[in-house]
N, C-alpha and C positions, 0 to 999 in steps of 0.2 A: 659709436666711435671705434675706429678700428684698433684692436689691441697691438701694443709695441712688440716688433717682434724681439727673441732673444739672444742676445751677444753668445758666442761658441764660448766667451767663456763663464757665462752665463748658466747656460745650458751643462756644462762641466761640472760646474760647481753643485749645479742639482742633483748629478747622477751620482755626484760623491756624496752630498750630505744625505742624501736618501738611503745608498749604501752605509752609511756611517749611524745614523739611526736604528736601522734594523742590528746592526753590530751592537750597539750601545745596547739597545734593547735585551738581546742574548746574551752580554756579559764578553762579548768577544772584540769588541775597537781593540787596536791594538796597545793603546795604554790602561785598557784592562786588563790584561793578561798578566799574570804577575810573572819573573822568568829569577833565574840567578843569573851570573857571571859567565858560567860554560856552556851556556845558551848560545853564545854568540853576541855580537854586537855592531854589526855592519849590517851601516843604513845600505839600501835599494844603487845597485851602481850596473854600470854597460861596461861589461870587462872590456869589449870590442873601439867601443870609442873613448873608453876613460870616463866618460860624464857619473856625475853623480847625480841622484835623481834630488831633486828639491822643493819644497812648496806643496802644492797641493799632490803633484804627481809622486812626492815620496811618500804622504800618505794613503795616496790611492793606491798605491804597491804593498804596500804595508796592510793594508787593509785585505790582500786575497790569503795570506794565511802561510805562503810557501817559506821554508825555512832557508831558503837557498836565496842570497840577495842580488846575484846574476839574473840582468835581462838585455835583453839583446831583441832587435827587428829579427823577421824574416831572410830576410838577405841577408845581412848581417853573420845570423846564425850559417846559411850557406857560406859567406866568405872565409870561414875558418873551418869550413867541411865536416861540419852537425848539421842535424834537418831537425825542423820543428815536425812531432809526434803527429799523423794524419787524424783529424777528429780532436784536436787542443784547438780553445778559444783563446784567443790574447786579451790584453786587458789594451784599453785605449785610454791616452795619454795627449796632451796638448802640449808645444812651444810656442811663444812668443816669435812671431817674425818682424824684424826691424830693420832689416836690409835687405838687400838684392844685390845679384851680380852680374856687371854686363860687362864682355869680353871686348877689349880695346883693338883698336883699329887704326891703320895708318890713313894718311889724306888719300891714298889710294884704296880703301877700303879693304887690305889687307889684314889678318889678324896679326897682331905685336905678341910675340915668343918671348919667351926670358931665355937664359942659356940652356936650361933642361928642355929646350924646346915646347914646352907649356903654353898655351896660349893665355896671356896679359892680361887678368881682371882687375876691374874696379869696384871698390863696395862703395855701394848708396845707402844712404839712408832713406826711408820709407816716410813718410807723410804721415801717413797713417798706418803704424803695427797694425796686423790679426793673428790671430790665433789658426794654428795649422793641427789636425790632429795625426796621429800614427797610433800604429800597433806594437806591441810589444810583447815578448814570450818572455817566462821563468827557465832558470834554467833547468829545471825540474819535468819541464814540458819537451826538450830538448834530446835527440839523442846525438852522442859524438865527443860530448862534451866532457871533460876531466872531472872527477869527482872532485867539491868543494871542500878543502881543507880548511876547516875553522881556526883561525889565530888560535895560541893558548891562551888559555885564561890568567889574568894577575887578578890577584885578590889575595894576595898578602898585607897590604897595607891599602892604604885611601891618601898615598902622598899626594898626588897630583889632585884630587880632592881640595885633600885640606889645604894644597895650598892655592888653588884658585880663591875657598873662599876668603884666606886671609888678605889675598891681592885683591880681590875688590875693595877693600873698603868698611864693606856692609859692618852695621855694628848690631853684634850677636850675642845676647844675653843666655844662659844654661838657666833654668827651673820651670817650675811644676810639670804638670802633664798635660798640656797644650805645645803644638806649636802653629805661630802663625806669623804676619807680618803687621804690627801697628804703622798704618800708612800715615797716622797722625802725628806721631814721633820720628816714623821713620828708622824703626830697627827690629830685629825679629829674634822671637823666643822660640827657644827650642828644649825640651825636655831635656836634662842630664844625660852625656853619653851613655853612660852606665845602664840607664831606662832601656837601650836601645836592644832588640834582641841581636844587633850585631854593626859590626861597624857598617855595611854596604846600606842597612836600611837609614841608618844614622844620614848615612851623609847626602841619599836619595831625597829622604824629607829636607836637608836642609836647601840642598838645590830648587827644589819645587817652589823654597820660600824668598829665596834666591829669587828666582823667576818673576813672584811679586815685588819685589825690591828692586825689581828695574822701570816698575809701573813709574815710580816717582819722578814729577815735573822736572828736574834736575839729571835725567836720565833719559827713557827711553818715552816718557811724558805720555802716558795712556791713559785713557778713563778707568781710576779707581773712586769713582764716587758711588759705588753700588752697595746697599746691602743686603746680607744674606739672605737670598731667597729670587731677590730679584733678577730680571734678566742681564742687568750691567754684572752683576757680581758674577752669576754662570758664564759671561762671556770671559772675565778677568780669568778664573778656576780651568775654565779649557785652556786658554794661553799656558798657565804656568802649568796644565798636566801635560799638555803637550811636548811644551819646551824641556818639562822634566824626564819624560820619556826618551827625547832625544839625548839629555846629557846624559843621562846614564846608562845610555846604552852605549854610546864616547865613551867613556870612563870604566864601563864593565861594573857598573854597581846592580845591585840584584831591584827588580821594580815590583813595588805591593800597593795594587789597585785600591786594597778594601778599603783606605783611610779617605775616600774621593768615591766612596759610591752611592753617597746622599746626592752628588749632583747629578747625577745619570739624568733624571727628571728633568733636571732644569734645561739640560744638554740638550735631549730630543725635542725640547720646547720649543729652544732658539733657533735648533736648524730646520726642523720643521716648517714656523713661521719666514725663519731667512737662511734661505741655503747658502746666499754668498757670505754667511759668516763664517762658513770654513775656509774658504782664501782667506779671507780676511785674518782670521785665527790662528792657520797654516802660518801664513807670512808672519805675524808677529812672534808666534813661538821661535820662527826661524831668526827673527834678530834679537828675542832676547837670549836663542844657543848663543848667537854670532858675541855680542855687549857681552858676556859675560865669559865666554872662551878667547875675549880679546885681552883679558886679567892676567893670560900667560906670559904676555909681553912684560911684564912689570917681574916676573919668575926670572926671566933675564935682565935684567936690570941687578937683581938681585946677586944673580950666579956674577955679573961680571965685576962686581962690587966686593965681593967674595964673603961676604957677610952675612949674618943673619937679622934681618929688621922685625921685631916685635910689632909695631907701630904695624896695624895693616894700610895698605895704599889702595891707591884707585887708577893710580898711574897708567895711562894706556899708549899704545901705538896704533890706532885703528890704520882700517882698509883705506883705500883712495874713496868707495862707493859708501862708506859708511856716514851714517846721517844723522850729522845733531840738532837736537831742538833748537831753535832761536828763536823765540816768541818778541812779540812785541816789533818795535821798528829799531830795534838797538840794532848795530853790525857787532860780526862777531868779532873785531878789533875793541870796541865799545866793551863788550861781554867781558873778552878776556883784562881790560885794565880796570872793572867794576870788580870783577873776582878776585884780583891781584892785592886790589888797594882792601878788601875785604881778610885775608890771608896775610897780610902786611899788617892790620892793623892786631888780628888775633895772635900773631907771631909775635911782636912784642910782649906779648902779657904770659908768656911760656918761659918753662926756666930755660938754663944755658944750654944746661948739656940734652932740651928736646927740641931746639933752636939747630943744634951742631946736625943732629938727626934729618930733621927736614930739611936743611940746606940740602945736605949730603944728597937727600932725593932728590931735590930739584938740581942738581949739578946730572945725576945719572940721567934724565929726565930729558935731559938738555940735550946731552951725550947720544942719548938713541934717536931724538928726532933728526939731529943735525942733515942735511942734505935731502928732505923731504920737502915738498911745495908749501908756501909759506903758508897758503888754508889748513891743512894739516897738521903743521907744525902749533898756529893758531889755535883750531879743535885741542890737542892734546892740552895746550897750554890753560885752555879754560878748564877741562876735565881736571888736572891738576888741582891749578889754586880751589876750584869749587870743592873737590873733594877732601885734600889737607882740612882746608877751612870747616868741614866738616866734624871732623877726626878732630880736633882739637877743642870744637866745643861745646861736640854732643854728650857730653858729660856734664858740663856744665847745665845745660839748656833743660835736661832731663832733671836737674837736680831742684832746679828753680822754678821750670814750669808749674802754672797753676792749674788745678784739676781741670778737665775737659770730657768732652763728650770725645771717646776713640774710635778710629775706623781700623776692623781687624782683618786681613784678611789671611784664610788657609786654615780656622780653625775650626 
């Protein structure tokens, strides 16, 4: 039988997890490296076109080691009069192609100008995407180029931190000396500040745990049925190392590998056996950054309210592309008057003045989506009541629950 041949991004995906193996092995993937704050924190970006690099191809940049996060083509590098260094290798890089462009034409077969004289295209959509590769330099490899001035560093405080995690939602308990996420309960423990050797590690770990706390059906809906050891659990531990790598490099918080170096093993196992688990892995760390830096929206909410809400939220404004669960054959008009009437019935049995409060949200709430397509508006509106309805009575439900078998994860 003749063996299937393999998709470009197929083939991608192997050169990376192969690469990314040997890295894990050495101590060097780039979420083993531990860094501080003055390190830097700019992801992989094309000064030349603006693009930022994403997905698998931010961690294939990531993975050559260059502390410079400028990359640029060939030509590229020419159009702004730098030459790539004679004897530099580029690293090779895949897009998605989805369209084409064919240049319009009059019944005379003339080509159609716009006023800049420009000749007239039309974009198609494609039938079938492929994947297109190219090359790409550092700018480190480059000469011409302006020396890279690194941001300054902030690391006086963890405001934008802390208050991401109090805009999610998450319910975050302080003791012993674990931390991790009970996916059974649905809330995550984390060591006493004071434990921590510093605020930047503090709030690294708690992002990471963060990162699991998006697994939940009610959210970004991903398999956490795994336990420790096995390969569901190492694929869950890459997501949220990755994802945590990303936000703290956002954020300028300092990253410490050691507490994640029992997975190393399980790591090279999975990709070993399946290389497209690093797309695969790639992409989910990149929406649980995305689900969880969309918390900011509710930051504003706050600023325009002019107040301070103790009560954490979950309140969002997501993207137009952004994707929520809807299991089942319910519509998400359906979702959202199930989560409503659920949020309605808990809102009752709260006193007045935490009644006055969550109105007060949901009036802000209302206020930021207003003039957004009515799917959108819909999304927020279930994100909402499901979350509130949370928040009100996961205290209780903790109080009353009866012992259980727990699924922990990050400890």
């Amino acid at each position: 039988m003749t063996e299937r041949k393999k998709s470009h991004q197929e083939e991608y995906a192997e050169k990376i997890a192969k690469e990314l193996i040997e890295r894990l092995k050495q101590g060097t993937a780039p979420f083993q490296l531990p860094w501080q704050p003055d390190m830097g924190r700019d992801f992989p970006f094309n000064p030349v076109s603006g693009t930022e690099y994403s997905g698998m191809n931010r961690l294939n940049l990531m993975i050559q080691g260059y502390s410079d996060p400028r990359w640029m083509t060939y030509k590229q590098a020419q159009s702004v009069n730098a030459q790539v260094r004679k004897g530099e290798r580029g690293t090779g890089l895949v897009r998605l192609i989805t369209h084409t462009e064919k240049i319009q034409k009059d019944e005379k077969g003339k080509i159609i100008r716009d006023e800049n004289g420009e000749p007239v295209k039309e974009r198609i959509q494609l039938e079938n995407p492929y994947f297109k590769s190219f090359t790409v330099f550092n700018a480190e490899q480059i000469d011409g180029l302006p020396a890279w001035e690194k941001a300054p560093p902030v690391w006086i405080d963890h405001d934008r931190a802390e208050k991401l995690l109090k805009a999610s939602g998450a319910v975050i308990h302080h003791r012993g000396n674990d931390a991790y996420y009970n996916r059974t309960r649905d809330f995550i423990v984390l060591p006493p500040k004071e434990r921590f050797f510093g605020q930047g590690e503090y709030y690294a770990v708690a992002l990471h745990e963060l990162g699991h706390w998006t697994g939940h059906a009610d959210r970004l809906n991903r398999d956490m049925g795994g336990r420790f050891g096995d390969s569901s659990y190492a694929r869950e531990e890459l997501r949220a190392e990755i994802s945590s790598m990303m936000m703290s490099r956002e954020l300028g918080l300092p990253h410490n590998p050691d507490r994640h170096a029992g997975y190393v093993g399980d790591w090279v196992k999975v990709l070993t056996e399946e290389p497209m688990e690093i797309l695969k892995a790639s992409q989910d760390a990149a929406k649980i950054k995305e689900f969880i830096f969309s918390f900011e929206k509710q930051i504003e909410i706050d600023r325009e309210q002019n107040q301070s809400i103790d009560q954490a939220t979950n309140t969002t404004r997501p993207s137009e592309n952004e994707k929520f669960v809807e299991p089942g054959n319910q519509t998400l008009e359906e979702r959202v008057q199930a989560a409503k009437e659920r949020y309605e019935d808990r809102f009752s049995e709260i006193s007045a003045n935490d009644q006055k409060k969550y109105r007060h949200l949901e009036e802000g709430m209302e206020k930021l989506i207003k003039g957004l397509p009515e799917h959108t508006q819909a999304q927020v509106r279930f994100h909402f009541y499901q979350s509130q309805y949370e928040h009100m009575s996961v205290k209780n439900e903790l109080e009353q629950s009866p012992p259980q078998q727990e699924m922990f994860y990050g400890r």
